[in-house]
N, C-alpha and C positions, 0 to 999 in steps of 0.2 A: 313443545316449545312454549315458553310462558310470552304471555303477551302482554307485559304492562310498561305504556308509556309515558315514558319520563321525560325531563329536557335535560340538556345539559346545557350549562353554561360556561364558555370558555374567557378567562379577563385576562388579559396579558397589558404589561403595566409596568412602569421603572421601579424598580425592589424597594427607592428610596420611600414610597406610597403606602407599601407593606403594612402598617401597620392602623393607616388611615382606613386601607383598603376592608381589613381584616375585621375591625368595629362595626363598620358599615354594616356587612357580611352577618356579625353576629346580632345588629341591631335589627335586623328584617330576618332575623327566626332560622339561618344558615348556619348550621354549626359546622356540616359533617362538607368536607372538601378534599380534594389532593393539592396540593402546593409546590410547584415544581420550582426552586431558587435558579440565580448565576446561568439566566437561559438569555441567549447570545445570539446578537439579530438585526436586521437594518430597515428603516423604517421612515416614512415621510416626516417623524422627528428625527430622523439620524443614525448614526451608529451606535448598539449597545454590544460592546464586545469585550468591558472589563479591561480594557490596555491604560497603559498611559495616554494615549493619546484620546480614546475614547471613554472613557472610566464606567460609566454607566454600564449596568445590568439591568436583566428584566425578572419575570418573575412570572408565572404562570398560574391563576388556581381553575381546577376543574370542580366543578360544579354539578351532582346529579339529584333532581330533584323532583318533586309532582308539579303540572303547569301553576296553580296558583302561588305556590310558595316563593317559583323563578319569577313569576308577574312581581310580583312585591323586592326581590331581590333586585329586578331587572331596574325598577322603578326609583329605589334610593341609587342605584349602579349611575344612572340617569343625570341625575339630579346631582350628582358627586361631579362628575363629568364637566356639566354644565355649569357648573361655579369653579371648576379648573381653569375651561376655557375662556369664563368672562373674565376670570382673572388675570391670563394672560392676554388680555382683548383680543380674542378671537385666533390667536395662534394657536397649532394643531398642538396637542399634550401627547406625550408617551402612554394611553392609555386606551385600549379596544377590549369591544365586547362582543360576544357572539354567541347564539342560543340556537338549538338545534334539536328536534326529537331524537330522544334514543330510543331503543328497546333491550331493557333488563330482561336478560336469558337465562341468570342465575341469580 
């Protein structure tokens, strides 16, 4: 069994951000990701389900990396966040993050 631990980072977030998002990502040294589009879900912003009546989608990227490079990802992630929210003065944004150890087995 190989033993090396990674994090992963999980950002689920409204598609329309996608590309804000994506800069960010590649600004803090994160090139390599999965990106899962048109992911459909209910959430203390709301519904994102792609209908007419709810139009919004989300958007998924997965994140596997060594802890310092997710610290610095985690960090501009942050900071993006927190100028969504002063923006909207303090109302919750369509955006989450979550980091979690993994272990790479192959």
């Amino acid at each position: 069994m190989v033993n090396s631990t990674v994090m992963t980072l999980m950002i689920i977030f409204r598609a329309s951000m996608l590309d804000e998002v994506e800069k960010l990502l590649h600004e803090s040294g994160l090139i390599a990701y999965t990106l899962v589009n048109n992911v459909q879900g209910k959430g203390v912003t709301g519904s994102a389900v792609g209908s007419f009546f709810y139009p919004g989608v989300n958007s998924i990227i997965f994140a596997v990396l060594p802890p310092d490079q997710a610290d610095r990802a985690v960090g501009a992630l942050k900071t993006f966040h927190s100028a969504r929210v002063q923006a909207t003065h303090g109302q919750p944004i369509p955006f989450k993050l979550f980091a979690f150890p993994c272990e790479e087995l192959i």
